[in-house]
C-alpha positions in Angstrom: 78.3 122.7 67.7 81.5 121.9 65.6 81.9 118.6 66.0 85.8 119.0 65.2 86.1 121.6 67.9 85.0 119.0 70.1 87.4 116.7 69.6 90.6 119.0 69.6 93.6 117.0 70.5 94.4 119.8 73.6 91.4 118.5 75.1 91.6 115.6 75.0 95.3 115.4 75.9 93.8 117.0 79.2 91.6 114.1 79.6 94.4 111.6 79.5 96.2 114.0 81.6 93.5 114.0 84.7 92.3 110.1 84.1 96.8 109.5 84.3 96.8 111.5 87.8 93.6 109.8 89.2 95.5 106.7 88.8 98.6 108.1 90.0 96.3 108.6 93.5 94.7 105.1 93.3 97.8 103.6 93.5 98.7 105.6 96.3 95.3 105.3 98.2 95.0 101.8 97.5 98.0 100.1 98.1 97.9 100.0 102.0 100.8 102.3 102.5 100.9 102.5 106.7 103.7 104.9 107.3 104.4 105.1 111.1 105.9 108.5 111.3 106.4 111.0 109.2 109.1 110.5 106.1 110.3 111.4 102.9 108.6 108.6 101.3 105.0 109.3 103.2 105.9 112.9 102.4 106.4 112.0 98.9 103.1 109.6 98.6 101.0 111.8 99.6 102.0 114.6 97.3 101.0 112.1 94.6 97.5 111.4 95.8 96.6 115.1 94.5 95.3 114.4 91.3 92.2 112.3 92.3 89.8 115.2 93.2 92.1 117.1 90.6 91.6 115.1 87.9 87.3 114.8 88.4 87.4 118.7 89.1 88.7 118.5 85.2 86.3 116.2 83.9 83.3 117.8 84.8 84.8 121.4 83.8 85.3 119.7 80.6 81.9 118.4 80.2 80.3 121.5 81.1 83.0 123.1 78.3 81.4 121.4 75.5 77.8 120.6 76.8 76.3 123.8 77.6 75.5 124.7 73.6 73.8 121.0 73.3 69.9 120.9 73.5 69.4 117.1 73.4 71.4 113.9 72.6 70.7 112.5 76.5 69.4 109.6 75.8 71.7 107.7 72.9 75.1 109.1 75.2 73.2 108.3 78.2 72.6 104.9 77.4 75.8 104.2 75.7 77.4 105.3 79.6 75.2 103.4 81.3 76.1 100.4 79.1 79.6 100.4 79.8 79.5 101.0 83.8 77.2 97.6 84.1 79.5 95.6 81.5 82.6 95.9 83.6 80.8 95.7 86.5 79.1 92.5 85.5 82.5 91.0 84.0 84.1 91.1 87.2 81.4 90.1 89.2 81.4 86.7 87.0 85.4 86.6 87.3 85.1 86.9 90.5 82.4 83.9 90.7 84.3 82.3 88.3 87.6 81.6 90.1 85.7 81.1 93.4 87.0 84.3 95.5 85.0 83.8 97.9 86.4 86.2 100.3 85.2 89.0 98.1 81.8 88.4 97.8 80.4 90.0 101.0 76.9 91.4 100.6 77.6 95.1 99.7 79.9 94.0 96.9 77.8 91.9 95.2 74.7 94.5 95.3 77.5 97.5 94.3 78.0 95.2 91.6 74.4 94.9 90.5 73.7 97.7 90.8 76.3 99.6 90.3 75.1 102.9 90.0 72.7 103.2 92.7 75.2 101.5 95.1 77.9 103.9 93.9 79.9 101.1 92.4 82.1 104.3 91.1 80.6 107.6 92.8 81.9 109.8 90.2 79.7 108.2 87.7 76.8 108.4 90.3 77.2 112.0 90.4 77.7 112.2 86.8 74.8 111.1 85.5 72.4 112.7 87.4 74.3 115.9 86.0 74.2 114.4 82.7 70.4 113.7 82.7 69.3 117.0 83.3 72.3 119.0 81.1 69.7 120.0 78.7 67.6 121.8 81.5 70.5 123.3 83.1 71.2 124.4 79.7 67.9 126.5 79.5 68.4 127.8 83.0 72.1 129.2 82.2 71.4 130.4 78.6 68.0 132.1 80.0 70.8 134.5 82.0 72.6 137.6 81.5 76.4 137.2 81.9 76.7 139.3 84.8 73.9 137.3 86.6 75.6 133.6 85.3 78.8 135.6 87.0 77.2 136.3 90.2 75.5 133.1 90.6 79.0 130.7 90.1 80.6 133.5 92.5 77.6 132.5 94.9 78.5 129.2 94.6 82.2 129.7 94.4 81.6 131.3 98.2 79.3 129.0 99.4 81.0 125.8 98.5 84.6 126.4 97.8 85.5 129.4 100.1 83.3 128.6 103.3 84.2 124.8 102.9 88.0 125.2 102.4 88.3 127.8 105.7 86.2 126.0 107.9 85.9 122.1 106.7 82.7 122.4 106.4 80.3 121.8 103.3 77.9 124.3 104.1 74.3 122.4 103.1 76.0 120.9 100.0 77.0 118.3 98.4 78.9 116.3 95.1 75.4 117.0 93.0 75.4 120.6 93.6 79.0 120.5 93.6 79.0 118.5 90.4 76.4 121.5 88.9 79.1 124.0 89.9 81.9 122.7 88.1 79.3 122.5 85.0 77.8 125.6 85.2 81.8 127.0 85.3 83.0 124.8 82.5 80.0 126.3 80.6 80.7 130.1 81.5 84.2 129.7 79.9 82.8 128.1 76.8 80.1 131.4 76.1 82.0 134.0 77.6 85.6 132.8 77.4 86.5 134.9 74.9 86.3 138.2 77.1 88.8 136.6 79.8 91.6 135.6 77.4 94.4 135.0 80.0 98.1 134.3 79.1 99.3 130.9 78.8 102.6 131.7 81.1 99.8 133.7 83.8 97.9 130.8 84.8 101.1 128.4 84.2 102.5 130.6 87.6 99.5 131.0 89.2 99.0 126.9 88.4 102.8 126.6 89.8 102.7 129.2 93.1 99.6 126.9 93.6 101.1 123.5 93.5 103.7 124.8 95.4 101.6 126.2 98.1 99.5 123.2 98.3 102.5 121.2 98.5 104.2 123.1 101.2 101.0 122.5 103.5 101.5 118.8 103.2 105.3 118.8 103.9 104.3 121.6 107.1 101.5 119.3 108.4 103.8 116.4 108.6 106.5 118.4 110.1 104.1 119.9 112.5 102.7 116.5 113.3 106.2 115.5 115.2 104.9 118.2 117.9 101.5 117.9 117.9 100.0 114.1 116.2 96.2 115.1 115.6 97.7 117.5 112.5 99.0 114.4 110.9 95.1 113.7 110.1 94.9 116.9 107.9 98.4 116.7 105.9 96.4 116.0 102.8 93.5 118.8 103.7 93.8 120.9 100.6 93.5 118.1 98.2 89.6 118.2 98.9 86.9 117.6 96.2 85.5 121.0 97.1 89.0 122.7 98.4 89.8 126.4 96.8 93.5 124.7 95.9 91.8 122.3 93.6 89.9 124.7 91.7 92.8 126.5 91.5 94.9 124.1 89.9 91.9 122.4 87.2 91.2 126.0 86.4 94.4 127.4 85.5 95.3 123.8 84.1 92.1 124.1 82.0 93.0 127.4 80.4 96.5 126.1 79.7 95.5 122.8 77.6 92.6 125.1 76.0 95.3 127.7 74.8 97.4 124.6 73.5 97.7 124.8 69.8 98.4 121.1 68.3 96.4 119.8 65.5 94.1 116.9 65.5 96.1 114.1 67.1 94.3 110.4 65.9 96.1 109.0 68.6 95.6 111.2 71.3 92.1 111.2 70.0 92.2 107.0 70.5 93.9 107.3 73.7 91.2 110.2 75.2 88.0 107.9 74.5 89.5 104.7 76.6 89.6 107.2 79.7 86.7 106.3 81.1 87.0 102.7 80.9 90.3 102.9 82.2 88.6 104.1 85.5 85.3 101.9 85.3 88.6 98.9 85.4 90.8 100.2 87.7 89.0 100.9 90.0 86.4 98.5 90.2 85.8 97.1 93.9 87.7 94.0 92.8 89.8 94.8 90.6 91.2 97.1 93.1 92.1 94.2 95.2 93.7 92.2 92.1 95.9 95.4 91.0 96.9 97.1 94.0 97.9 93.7 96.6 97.8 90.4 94.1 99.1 91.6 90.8 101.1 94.9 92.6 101.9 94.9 95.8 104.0 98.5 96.0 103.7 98.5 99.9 106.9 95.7 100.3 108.7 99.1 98.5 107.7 101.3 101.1 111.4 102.3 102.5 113.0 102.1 99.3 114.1 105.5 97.7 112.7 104.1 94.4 109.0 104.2 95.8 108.2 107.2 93.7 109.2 105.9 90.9 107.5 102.5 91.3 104.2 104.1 91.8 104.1 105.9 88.6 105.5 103.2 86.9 103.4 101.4 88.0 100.3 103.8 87.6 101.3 104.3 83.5 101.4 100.2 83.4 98.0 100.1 84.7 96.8 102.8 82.1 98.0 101.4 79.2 97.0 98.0 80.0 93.4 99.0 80.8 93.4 101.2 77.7 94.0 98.6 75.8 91.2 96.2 77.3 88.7 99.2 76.8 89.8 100.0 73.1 89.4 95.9 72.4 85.7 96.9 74.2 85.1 100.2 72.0 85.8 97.8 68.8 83.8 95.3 69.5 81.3 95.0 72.5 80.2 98.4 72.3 79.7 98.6 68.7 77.4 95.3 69.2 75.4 97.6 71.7 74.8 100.6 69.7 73.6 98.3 66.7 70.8 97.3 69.5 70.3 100.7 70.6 69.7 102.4 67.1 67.4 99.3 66.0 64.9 99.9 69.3 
């Protein structure tokens, strides 16, 4: 595979784009917001919260984008992954030791920070690398197809776990694994046969746009609604799910936009893009949750103010940059330490 092609700046400006909204929903999610009725503020926050399942729809489209034509390399990557989930979970398990917070050291966050991946310390890197184990072998089975059989199968899939869950709220038999192989298995049918569905930049921009709108609308109608009738104040956020039609919708169309973007190589972009996934492994860590989102930031004092919006993204762009920069300090120096080790074994 090129290896220019996969870094192109579009890409990886989606990256940034996904991991940015993910944090955008932490802040939300995380900050204790308890809104008694409904309001333009709770309307408002929980518009925000729709890029978290958003944003991981993205990243596994993406990986599946520029996966499906590699035949090995598991184990190097695999490691190098691996490697940087236990460092931050080990660093703030010893700062947390270290400055004797006692009162977050129960039992289950001590073993999620141990073990990290078994205890799903982060559950999209859980999911992940199971995915990313067997890629090469999911490879073989989706190159060993005809197009029109790959087709089918993701429309299969599309039904069974997209369709059937978003009408009925149920997951039908599935879950984030086979969900997870999904998303690859699509991100990969774009890549091989992409070229024979060349859509319109401004065509999925309205169909991305009627979609945000219409996905918006439900949560504005559900709180509404909920003034009448309270048990439909527990679904105002329903289409935001990890395996919701709207979702797919949305990474989809945004996927084809960023893929028909034409910038050239971008170094920083480029540098920004590979600090993403440390800026979640920090972020949202089990304790540095607590630290950002009610010791450092506490954005629930705000929660009448008309500036509430614009705190939490401020807030969410402050949090980016500065745990970019304490991953890209990582990248130069702990991590190249580690792959030293791991190309000497």
């Amino acid at each position: 595979m090129d290896k220019s092609r996969e870094r192109q700046s579009n890409f990886e400006l989606l990256r940034i784009f996904a991991m940015a909204v993910i944090v955008i929903h932490h802040a939300c999610v995380h900050s204790g917001f308890t809104f008694q009725k409904p309001s333009l503020n709770k309307i408002i926050v929980e518009m925000l919260e729709i890029g978290g399942k958003l944003g991981v729809v993205i990243f596994v489209l993406i990986s599946g984008y520029f996966l499906i034509e590699k035949k090995n390399g598991v184990l190097k990557k695999g490691f190098m992954l691996w490697g940087q989930v236990f460092f931050y979970s080990f660093l703030f398990l010893g700062m947390v030791l270290f400055f004797h917070e006692d009162r977050l050291l129960s039992t289950g966050n001590i073993l999620m920070s141990i073990f990290p991946v078994i205890y799903r310390q982060y559950w999209f890197f859980s999911v992940y690398i199971i995915i990313y184990i067997m890629f090469p072998y999911i490879n073989k089975f989706a190159r060993s197809m005809e197009e029109f059989e790959y087709k089918k199968l993701l429309i299969i899939m599309i039904v069974m776990w997209v369709i059937i869950p978003t009408l009925t709220n149920q997951q039908l038999e599935s879950n984030e694994i086979l969900f997870f192989l999904l998303l690859y298995l699509g991100g990969g049918y774009m890549r091989l046969y992409g070229e024979k569905y060349k859509y319109k930049k401004h065509t999925m921009f309205k169909i991305n746009i009627i979609t945000l709108i219409f996905t918006w609308s439900t949560v504005l109608g559900f709180n509404i609604i909920s003034e009448k009738i309270p048990f439909v104040g527990g679904y105002t956020t329903y289409f935001y799910g990890l395996q919701k039609v709207t979702i797919l919708i949305l990474a989809v169309t945004l996927f084809y936009i960023f893929e028909n973007l034409h910038i050239k190589q971008n170094k920083l972009v480029n540098i920004v893009s590979s600090t993403t996934f440390g800026v979640y492994l920090i972020h949202d860590n089990v304790f540095m949750r607590e630290y950002i989102w009610h010791k450092i930031v506490n954005l629930e004092v705000y929660i009448d103010s008309i500036f509430l919006p614009v705190y939490i993204v401020g807030v969410s762009v402050i949090v980016y940059i500065v745990a970019g920069g304490i991953e890209f300090i990582r990248k130069q120096t702990v991590e190249k330490i580690y792959e030293k080790i791991l190309e000497s074994i």
